[in-house]
Backbone as numpy.savetxt, mean C-alpha at the origin, in Angstrom:
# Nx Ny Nz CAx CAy CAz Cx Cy Cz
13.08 0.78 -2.23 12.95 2.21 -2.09 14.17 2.76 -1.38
14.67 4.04 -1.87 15.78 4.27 -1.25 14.98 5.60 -0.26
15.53 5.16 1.16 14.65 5.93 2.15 15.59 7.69 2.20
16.47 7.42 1.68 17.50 8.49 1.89 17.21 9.84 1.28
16.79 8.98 -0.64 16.35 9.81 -1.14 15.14 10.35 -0.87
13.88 9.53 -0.50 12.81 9.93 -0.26 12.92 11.00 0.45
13.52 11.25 1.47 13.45 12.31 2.14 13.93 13.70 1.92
14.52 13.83 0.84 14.76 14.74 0.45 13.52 15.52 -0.68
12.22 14.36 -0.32 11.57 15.03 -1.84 10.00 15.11 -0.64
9.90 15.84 0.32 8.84 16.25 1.41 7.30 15.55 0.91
6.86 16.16 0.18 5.31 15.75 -0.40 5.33 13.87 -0.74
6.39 13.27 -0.99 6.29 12.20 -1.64 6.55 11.25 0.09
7.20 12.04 0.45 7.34 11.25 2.06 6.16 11.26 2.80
5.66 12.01 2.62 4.23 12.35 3.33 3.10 11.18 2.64
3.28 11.22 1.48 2.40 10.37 0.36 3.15 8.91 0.95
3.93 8.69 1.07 4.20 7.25 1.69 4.15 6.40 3.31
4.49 7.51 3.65 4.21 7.33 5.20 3.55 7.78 6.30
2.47 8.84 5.42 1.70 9.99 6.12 2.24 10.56 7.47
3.48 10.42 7.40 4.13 11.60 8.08 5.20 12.49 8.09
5.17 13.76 8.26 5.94 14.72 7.49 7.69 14.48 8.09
8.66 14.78 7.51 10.13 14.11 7.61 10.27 14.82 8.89
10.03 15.87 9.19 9.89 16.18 11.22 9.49 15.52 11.66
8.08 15.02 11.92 7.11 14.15 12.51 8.08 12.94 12.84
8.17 12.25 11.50 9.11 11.36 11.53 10.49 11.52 12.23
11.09 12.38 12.67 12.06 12.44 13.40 11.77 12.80 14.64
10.90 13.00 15.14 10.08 12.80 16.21 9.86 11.65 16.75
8.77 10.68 15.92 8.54 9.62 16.11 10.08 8.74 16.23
10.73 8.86 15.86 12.10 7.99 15.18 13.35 8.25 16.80
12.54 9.29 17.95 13.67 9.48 18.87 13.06 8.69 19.77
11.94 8.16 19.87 11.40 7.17 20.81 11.61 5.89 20.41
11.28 5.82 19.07 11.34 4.06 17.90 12.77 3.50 18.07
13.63 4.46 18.04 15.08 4.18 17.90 15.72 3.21 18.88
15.75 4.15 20.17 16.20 3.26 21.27 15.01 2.13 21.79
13.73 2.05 21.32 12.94 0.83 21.27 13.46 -0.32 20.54
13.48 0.27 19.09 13.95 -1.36 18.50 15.65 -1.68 18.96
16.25 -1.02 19.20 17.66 -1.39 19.60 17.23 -2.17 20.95
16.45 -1.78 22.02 16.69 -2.62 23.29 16.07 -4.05 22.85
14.63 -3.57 22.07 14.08 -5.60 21.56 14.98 -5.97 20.93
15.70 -5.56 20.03 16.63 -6.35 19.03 17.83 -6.67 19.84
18.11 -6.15 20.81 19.42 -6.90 21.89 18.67 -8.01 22.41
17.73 -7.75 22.97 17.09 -9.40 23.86 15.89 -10.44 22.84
15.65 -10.41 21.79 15.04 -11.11 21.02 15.05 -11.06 19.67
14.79 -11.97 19.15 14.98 -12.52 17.46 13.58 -12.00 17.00
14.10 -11.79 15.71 12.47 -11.31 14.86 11.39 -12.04 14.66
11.63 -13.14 15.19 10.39 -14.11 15.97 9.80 -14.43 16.84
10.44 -12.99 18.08 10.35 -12.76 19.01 10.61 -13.66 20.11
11.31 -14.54 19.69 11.61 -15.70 21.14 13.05 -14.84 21.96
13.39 -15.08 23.12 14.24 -14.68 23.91 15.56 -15.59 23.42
16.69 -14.30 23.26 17.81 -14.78 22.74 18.41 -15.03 24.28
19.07 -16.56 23.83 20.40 -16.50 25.26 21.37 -15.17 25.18
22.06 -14.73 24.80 23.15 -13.87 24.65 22.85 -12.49 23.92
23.02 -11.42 24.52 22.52 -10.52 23.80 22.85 -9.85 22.52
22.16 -9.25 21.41 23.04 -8.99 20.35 23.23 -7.72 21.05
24.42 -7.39 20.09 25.49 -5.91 19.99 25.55 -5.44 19.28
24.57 -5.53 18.13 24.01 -4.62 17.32 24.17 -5.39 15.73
23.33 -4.52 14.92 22.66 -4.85 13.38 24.29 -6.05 12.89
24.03 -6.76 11.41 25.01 -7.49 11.23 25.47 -6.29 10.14
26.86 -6.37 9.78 27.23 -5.35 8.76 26.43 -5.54 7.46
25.94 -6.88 6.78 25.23 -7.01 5.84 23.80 -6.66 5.99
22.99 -6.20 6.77 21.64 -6.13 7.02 21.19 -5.94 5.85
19.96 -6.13 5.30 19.11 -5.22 4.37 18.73 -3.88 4.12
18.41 -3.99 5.53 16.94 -2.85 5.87 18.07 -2.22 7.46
19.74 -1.51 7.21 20.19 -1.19 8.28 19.79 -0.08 8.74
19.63 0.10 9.79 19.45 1.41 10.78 17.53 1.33 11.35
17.56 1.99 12.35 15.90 1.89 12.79 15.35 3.04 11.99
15.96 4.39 11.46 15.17 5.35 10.42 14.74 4.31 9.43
15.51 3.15 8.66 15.33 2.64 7.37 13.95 1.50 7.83
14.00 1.15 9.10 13.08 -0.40 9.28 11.74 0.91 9.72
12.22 1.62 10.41 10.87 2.79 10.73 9.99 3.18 9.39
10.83 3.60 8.53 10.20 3.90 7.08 9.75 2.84 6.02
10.19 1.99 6.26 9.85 0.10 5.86 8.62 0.33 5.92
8.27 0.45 7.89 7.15 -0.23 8.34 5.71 0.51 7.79
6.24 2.21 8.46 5.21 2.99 7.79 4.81 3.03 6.37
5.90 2.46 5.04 5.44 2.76 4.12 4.35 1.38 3.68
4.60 0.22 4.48 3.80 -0.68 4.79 2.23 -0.74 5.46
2.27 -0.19 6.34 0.97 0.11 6.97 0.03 1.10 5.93
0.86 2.53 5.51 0.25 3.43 4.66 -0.59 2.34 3.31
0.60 1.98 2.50 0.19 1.40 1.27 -0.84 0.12 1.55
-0.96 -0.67 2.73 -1.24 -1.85 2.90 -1.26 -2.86 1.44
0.29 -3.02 1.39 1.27 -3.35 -0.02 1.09 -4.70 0.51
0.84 -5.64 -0.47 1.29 -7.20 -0.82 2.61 -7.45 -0.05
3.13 -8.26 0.74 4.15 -8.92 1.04 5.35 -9.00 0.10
4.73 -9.56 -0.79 6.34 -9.52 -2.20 5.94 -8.22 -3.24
4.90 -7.42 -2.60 6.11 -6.02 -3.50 6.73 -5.37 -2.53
6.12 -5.26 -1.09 7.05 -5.16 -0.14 8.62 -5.51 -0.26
8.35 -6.38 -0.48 9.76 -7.15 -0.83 10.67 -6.84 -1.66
9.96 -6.66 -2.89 10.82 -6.36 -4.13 10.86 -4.45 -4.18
10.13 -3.83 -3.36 10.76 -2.33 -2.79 11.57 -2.43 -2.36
12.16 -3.29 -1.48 13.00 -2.95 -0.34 14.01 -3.88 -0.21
14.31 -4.93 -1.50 15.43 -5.59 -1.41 15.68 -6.46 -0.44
13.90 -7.47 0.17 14.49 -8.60 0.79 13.41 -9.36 0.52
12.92 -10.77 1.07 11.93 -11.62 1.12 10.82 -11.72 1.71
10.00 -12.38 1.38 8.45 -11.85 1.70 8.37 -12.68 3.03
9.59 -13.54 3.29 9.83 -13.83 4.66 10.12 -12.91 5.59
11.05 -12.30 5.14 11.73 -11.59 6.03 10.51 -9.82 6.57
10.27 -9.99 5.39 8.70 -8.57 5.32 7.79 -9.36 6.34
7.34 -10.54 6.16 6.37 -10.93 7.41 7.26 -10.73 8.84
8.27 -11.43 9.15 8.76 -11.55 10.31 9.32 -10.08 10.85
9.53 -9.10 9.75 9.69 -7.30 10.22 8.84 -7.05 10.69
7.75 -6.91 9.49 6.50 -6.22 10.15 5.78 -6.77 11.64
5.57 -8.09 11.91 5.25 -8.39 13.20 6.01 -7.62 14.21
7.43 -7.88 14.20 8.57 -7.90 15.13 8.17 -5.92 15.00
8.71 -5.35 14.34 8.40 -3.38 14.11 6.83 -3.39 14.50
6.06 -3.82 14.40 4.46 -3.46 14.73 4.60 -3.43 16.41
4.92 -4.43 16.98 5.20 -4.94 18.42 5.40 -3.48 18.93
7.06 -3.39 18.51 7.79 -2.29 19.09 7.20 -0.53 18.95
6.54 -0.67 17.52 5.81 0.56 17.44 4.31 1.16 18.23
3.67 0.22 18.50 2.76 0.21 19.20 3.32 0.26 20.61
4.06 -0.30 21.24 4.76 0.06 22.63 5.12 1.42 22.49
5.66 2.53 21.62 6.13 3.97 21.63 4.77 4.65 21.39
4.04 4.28 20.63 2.93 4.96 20.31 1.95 5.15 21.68
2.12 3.96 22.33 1.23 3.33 23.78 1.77 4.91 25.00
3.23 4.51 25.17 3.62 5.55 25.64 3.84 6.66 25.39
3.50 7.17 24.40 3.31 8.81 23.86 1.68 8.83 23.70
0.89 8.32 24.49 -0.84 8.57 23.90 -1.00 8.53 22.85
-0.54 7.98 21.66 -0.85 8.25 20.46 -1.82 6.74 19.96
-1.55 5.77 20.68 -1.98 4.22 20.20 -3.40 4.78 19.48
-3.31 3.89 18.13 -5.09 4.06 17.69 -5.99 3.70 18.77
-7.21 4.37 18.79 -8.36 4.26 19.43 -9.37 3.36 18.36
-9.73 1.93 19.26 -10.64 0.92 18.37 -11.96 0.99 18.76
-12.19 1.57 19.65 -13.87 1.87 20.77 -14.53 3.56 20.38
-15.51 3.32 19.02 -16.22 4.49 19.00 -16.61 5.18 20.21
-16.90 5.02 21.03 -17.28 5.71 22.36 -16.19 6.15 22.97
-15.26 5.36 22.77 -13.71 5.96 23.38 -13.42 7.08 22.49
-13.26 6.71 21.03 -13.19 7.88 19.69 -13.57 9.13 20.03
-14.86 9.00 20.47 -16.11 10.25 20.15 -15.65 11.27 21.81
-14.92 10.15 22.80 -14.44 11.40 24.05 -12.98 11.83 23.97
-12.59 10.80 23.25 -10.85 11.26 22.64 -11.33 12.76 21.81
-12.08 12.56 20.73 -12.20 14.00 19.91 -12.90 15.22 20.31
-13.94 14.68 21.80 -14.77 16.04 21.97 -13.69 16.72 22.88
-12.49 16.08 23.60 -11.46 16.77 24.33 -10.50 17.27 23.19
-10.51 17.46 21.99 -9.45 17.59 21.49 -9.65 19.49 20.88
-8.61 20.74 20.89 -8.89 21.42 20.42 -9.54 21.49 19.17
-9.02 21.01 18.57 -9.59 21.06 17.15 -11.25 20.79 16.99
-12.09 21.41 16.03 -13.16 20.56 16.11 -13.28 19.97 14.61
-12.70 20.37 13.79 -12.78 19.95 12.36 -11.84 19.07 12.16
-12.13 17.92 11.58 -11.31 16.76 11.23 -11.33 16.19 9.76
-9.88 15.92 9.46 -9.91 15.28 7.93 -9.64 13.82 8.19
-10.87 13.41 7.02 -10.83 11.40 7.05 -10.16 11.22 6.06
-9.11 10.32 6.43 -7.85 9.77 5.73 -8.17 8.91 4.89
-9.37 7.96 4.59 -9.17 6.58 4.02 -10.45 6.43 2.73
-10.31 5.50 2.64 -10.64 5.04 1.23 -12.43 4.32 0.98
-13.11 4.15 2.50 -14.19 4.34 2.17 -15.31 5.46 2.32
-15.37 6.02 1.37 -15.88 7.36 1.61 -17.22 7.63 0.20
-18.21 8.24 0.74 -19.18 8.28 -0.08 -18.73 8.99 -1.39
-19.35 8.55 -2.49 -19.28 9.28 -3.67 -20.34 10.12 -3.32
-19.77 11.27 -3.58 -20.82 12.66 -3.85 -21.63 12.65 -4.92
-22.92 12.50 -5.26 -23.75 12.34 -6.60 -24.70 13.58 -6.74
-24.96 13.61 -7.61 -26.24 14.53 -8.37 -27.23 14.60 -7.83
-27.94 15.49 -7.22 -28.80 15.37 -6.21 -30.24 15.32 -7.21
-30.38 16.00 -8.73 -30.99 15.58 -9.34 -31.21 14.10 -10.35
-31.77 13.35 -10.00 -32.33 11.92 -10.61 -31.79 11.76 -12.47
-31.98 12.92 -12.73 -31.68 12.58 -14.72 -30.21 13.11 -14.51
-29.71 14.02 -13.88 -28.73 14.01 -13.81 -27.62 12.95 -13.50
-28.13 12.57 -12.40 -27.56 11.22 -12.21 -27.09 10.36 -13.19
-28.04 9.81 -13.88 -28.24 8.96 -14.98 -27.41 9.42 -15.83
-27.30 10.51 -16.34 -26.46 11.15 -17.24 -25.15 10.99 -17.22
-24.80 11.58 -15.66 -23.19 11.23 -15.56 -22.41 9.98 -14.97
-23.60 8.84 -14.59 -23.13 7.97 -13.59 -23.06 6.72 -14.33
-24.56 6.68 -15.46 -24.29 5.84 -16.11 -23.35 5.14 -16.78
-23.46 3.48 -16.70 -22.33 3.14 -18.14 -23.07 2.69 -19.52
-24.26 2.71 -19.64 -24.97 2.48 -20.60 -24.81 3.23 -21.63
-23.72 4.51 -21.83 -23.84 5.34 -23.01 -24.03 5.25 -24.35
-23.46 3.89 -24.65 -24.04 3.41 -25.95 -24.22 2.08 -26.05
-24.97 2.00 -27.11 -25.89 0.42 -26.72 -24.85 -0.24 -26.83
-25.05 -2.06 -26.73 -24.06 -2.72 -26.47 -24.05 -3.33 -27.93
-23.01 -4.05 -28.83 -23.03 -4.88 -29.90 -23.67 -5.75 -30.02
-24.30 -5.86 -31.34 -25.44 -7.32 -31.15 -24.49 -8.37 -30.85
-24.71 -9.87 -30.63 -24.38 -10.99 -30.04 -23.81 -11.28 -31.51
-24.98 -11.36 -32.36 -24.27 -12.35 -34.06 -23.54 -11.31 -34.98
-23.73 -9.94 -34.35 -22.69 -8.94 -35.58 -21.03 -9.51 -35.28
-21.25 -9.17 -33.56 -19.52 -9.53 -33.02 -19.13 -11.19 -33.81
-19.41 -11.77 -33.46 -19.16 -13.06 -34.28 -18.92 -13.08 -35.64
-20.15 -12.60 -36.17 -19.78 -12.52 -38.22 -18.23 -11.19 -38.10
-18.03 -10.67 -37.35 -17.02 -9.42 -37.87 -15.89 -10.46 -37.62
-15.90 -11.26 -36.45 -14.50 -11.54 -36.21 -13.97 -13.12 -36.87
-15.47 -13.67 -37.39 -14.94 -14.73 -38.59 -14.84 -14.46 -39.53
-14.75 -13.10 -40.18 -14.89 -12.36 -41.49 -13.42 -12.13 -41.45
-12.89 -11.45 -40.44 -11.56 -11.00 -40.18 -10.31 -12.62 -40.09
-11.31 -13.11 -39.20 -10.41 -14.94 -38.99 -10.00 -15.31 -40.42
-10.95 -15.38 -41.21 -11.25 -16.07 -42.54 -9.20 -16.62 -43.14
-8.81 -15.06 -43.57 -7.60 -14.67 -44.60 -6.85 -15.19 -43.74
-6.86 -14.95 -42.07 -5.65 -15.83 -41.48 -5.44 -17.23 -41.48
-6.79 -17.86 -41.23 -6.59 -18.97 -41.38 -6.56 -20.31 -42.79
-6.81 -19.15 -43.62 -6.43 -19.83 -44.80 -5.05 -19.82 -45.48
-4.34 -18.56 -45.64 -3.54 -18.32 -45.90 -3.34 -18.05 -47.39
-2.36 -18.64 -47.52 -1.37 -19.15 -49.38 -2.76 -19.71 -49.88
-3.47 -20.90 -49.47 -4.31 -21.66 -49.96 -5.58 -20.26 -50.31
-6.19 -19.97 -49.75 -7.34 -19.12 -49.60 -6.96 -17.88 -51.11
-5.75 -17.71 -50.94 -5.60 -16.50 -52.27 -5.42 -16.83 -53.69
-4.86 -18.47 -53.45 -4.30 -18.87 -54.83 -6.31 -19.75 -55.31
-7.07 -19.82 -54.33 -8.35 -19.95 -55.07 -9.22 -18.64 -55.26
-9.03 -17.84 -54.67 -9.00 -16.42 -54.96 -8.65 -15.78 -56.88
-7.49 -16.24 -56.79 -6.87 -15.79 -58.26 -7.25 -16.84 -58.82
-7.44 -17.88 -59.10 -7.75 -18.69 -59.92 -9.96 -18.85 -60.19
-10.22 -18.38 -59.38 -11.73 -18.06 -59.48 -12.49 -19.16 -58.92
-12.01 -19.78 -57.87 -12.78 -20.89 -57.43 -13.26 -19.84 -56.55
């Protein structure tokens, strides 16, 4: 994915990283000088380097913390396979595991210190939101009730998959050895054909 362009196209950035290209530059003035100080004192395996780095190698993949910031989020958003991760973003499904750990670390430390860290304790949830101005809230995710027909035949009508009966068991069979027949005979099958056997 080219992060450069993405950002020039608002709705599709939002659709990938659920956050708007401000937001994101928001988020990105705290993330920034985060992953630069871990990435001077530790490896993306997080062990403690003897010597400190002095910054990205000129070949990187994924250079700059806007590009590994937008990596990560478009990772978390999609919760994408490892190797299409990979094959978005022009590196290995090695290197996508050992990012995402190493960027999760560091993002959750900025998030921690801006109050933003997810809340995992419904009871914590429910006093986080009764303090919050807002009282109306939109749910972001993917298990969510189907809305149905509150009338019973209705239901049936539109929900069903039974709309038409199913094929008998011995029609499907006779149609598709009827059809087999000419292929598998070939030359032979036509020349007793024309000759009246």
């Amino acid at each position: 994915m080219d992060y450069v362009a993405i950002r020039e196209w608002p709705r599709q950035f939002v659709a990938l990283t659920s956050l708007h290209v401000a937001e994101f530059d928001d988020l990105l003035t705290d993330f920034a000088p985060a992953w630069v100080q871990y990435q001077r004192w530790h490896t993306l395996d997080g062990a403690k380097r003897r010597l400190p780095a002095h910054g990205e190698r000129a070949n990187t993949a994924l250079a700059g913390s806007d590009v590994k910031l937008f990596f990560l989020l478009t990772y978390l958003k999609s919760t994408a396979l490892q190797e299409h991760q990979a094959a978005s973003f022009g590196v290995s499904q090695t290197r996508v595991s050992r990012l995402t750990t190493a960027l999760l670390g560091v993002l959750n430390q900025v998030l921690q210190r801006r109050g933003l860290r997810p809340v995992r304790d419904g009871a914590e949830l429910a006093r986080h939101l009764a303090r919050h101005p807002d009282k109306v809230f939109a749910y972001d995710g993917v298990e969510r009730g189907v809305p149905r027909n509150q009338n019973r035949n209705g239901q049936a009508e539109e929900y069903s998959a039974k709309k038409s009966p199913p094929p008998q068991k011995h029609d499907l069979v006779r149609r598709h050895a009827v059809r087999a027949l000419p292929l598998a005979h070939g030359r032979r099958a036509r020349a007793r054909q024309e000759n009246g056997r």
